[in-house]
C-alpha positions in Angstrom: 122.2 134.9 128.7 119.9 137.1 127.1 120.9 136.0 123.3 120.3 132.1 124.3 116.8 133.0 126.0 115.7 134.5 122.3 117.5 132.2 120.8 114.9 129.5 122.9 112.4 131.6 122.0 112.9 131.6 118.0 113.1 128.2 117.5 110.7 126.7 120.3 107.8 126.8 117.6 109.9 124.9 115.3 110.7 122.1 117.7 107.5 121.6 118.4 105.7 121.3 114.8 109.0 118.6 114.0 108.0 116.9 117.3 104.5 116.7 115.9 104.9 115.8 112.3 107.1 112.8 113.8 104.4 111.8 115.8 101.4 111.5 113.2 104.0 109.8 110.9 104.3 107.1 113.4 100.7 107.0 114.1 99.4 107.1 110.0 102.1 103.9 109.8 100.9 102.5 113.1 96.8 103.0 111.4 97.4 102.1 108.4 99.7 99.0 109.8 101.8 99.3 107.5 103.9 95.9 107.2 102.3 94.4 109.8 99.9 92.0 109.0 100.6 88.5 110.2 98.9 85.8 107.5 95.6 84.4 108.9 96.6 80.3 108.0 100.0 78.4 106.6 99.2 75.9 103.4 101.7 73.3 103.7 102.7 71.7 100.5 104.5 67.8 100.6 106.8 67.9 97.4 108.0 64.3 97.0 111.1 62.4 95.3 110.6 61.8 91.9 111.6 62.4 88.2 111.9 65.8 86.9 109.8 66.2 84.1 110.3 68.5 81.3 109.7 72.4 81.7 106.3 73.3 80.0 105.7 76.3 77.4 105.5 80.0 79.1 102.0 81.3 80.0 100.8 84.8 79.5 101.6 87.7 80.9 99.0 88.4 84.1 97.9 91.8 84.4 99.9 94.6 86.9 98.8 94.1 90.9 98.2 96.3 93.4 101.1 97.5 95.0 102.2 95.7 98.5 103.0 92.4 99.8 99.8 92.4 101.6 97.1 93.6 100.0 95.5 90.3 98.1 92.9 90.7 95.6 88.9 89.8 95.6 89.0 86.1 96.7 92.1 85.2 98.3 93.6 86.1 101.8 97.0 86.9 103.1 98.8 83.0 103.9 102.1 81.6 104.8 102.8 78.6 102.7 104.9 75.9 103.6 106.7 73.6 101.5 108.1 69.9 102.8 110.9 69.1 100.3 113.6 66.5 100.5 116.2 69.2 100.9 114.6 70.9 104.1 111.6 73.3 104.5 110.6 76.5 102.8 108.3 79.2 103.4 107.2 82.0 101.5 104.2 84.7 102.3 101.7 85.0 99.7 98.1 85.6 98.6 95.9 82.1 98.5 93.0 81.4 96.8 90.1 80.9 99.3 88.6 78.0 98.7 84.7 77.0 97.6 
């Protein structure tokens, strides 16, 4: 009985400091809401039936974002967009423009 009681007694302190780093790593995701964010509006966009036209040249390359689904630059907010197509709907989340 003796052994298990310093046994307790050695690792106590160790429990305790993993039972706290768990803890602020849920809080920090929890603050920082991490993956959370809900978009503020949905665009919806009605694609009708028509010809296909032909496939444009390639634009330039745009320069490297900031990391994260979520975080939109300067000028444009977090949105769901919806597209109406003749083959069903689709919805993808996405940073929007705000409008003037």
């Amino acid at each position: 009985m003796a052994g298990i009681t310093k046994l307790v007694r050695t690792f106590w302190p160790l429990a305790v400091a993993l039972a706290f780093a768990g803890s602020a790593g849920f809080f920090a995701a929890q603050a920082l809401g991490i993956g959370s964010q809900a978009p503020t509006s949905t665009v919806t966009v009605d694609v009708g039936t028509g010809v296909t036209g032909p496939q444009g040249p390639a634009g330039p390359a745009g320069p490297p974002g900031s990391p994260g689904a979520e975080s939109c630059p300067t000028g444009s907010t977090f949105k769901a967009v919806l597209f109406n197509t003749p083959g069903g709907h689709t919805t993808i989340y996405t940073c929007v423009q705000n409008g003037p």
